[in-house]
C-alpha positions in Angstrom: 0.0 0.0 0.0 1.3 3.6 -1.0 2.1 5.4 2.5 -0.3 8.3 3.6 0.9 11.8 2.8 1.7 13.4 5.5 1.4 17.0 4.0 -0.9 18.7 2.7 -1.1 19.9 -1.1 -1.5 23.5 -1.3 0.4 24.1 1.9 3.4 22.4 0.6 3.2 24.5 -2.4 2.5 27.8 -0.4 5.8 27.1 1.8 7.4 26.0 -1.1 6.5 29.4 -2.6 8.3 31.3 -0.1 11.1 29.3 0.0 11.8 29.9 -3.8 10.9 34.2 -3.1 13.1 34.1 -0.3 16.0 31.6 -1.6 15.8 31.9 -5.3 15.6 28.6 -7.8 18.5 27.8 -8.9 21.2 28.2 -6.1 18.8 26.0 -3.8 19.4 22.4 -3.7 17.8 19.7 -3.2 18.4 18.8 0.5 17.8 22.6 1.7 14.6 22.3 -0.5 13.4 19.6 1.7 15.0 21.3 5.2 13.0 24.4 4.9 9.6 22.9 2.9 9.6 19.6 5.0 9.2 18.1 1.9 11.1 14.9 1.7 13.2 14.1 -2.0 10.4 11.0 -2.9 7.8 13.5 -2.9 9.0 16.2 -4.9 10.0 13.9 -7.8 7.1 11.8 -7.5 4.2 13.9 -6.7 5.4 17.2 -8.0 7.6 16.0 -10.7 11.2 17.3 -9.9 12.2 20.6 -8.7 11.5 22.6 -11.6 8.1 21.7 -11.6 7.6 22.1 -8.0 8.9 25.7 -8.6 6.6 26.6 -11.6 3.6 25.2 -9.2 4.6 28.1 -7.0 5.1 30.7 -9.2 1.4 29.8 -10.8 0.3 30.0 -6.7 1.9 33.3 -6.0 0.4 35.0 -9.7 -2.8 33.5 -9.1 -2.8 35.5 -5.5 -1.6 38.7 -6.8 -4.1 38.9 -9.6 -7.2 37.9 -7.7 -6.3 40.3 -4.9 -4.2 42.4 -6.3 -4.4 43.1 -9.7 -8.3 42.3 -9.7 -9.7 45.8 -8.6 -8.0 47.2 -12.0 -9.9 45.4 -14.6 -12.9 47.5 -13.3 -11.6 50.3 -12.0 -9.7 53.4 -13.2 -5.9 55.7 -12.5 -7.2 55.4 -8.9 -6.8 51.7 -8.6 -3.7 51.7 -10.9 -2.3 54.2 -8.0 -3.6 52.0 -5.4 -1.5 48.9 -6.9 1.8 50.9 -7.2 1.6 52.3 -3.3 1.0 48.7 -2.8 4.5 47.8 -3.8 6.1 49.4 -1.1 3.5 49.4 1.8 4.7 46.9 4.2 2.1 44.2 5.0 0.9 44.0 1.5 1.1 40.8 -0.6 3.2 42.8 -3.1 5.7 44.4 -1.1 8.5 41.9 0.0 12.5 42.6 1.0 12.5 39.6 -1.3 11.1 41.5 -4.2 9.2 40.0 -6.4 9.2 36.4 -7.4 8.2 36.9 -10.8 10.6 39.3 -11.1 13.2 36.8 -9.7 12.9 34.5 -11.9 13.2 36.3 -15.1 16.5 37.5 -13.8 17.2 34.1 -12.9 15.9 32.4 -16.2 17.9 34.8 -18.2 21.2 32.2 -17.4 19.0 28.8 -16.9 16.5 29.7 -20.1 13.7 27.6 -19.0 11.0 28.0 -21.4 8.6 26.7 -18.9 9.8 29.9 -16.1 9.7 31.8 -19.4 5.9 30.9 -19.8 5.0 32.0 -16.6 6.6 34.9 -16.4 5.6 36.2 -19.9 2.1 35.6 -19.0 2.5 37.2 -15.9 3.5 40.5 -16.9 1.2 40.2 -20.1 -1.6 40.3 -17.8 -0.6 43.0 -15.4 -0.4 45.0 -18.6 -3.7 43.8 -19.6 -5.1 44.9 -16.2 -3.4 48.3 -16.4 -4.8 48.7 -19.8 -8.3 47.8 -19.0 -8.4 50.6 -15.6 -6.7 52.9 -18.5 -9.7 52.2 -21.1 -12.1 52.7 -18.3 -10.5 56.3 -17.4 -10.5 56.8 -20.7 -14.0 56.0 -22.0 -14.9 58.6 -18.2 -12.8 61.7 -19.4 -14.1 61.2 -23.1 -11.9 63.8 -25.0 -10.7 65.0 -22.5 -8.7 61.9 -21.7 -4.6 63.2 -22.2 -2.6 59.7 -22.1 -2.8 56.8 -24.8 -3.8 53.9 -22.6 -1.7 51.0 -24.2 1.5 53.0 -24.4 1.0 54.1 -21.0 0.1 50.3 -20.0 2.9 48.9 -21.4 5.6 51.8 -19.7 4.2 51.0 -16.1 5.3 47.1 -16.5 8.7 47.7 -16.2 7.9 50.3 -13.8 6.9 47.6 -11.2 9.9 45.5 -12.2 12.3 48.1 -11.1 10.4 48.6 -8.0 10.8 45.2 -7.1 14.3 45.2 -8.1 15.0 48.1 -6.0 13.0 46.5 -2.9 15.3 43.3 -3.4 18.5 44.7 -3.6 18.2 47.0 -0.3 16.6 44.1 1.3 13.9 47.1 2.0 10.1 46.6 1.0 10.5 50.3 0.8 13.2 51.2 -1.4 11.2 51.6 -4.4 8.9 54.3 -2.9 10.7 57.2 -4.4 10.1 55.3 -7.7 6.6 54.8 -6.7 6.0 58.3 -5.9 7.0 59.5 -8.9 4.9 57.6 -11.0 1.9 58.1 -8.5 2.6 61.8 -9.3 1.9 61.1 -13.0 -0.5 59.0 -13.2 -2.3 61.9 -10.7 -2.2 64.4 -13.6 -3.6 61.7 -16.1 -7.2 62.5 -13.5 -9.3 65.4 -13.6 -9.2 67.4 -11.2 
């Protein structure tokens, strides 16, 4: 008879999750893997399929959490919401602000050596739809100001993605969930002009 787990699923995943954020993919072996998850060797091969595909079953965890609580609020809102997700990035307590960074972020640095097109996937997708999100609050404050509207919404969309990466990047290198607020700031302050008044 197959021996009971004694995890459970999407724990094991969520621990996993921030063992990856905090230790990165690549670097982390094996045996730490199973140290700091609890996570013993048999079942990461045989119920998560290796390493690599334990990692990219966190990585779909943590987007899936930042779009439905983060991101979310976007697709119907307007600049408002788009402001609220930047001050996010460096408000301490939020799911998006780390010392860590972000792990998407992480991993495309990481993945630029490895080339994994399975990270490379995931991570396209993920900042693909943050940009779609940023788009649709950017149609919305569009379609309200009519012509009256000053911005291009998927030029501006597509400028504030790698706006958050550098925010991250920022947070990550200072070890400071902070460190990106002068960043943040300033683009707050634009988008602000983008409203009427």
């Amino acid at each position: 008879m197959p021996r009971p787990k004694s995890y459970d699923r999407q724990d094991a995943i969520a621990k996993a999750c921030n063992v990856f954020w905090e230790h990165g993919f690549q670097d982390l072996g094996v045996r730490e893997l199973e140290r700091l998850t609890g996570l013993n060797q048999f079942a990461i091969r045989s119920e998560f399929g290796g390493k690599e595909s334990l990692y990219i079953e966190s990585l779909d965890y943590y987007c899936d959490a930042a779009i439905t609580a983060e991101m979310a609020p976007m697709k119907h809102g307007r600049i408002t919401e788009i402001i609220a997700f930047f001050q996010g990035l460096v408000t301490p307590g939020s799911m998006t602000s780390s010392d860590h960074g972000c792990l998407i972020v992480n991993t495309g640095i990481e993945n630029a050596r490895i080339q994994s097109p399975r990270l490379d996937t995931v991570v396209r997708t993920y900042w693909n739809t943050l940009e779609d999100h940023f788009l649709s609050a950017l149609e919305n404050e569009q379609a309200a100001q009519g012509d009256e509207a000053t911005f291009i919404p998927h030029i501006l969309a597509a400028s504030l993605v790698p706006a958050v990466m550098g925010i991250h990047a920022q947070n990550r290198s200072q070890q400071d969930q902070t460190a990106g607020r002068p960043l943040v700031d300033l683009i707050c302050s634009v988008l602000t002009e983008f409203r009427p008044s």
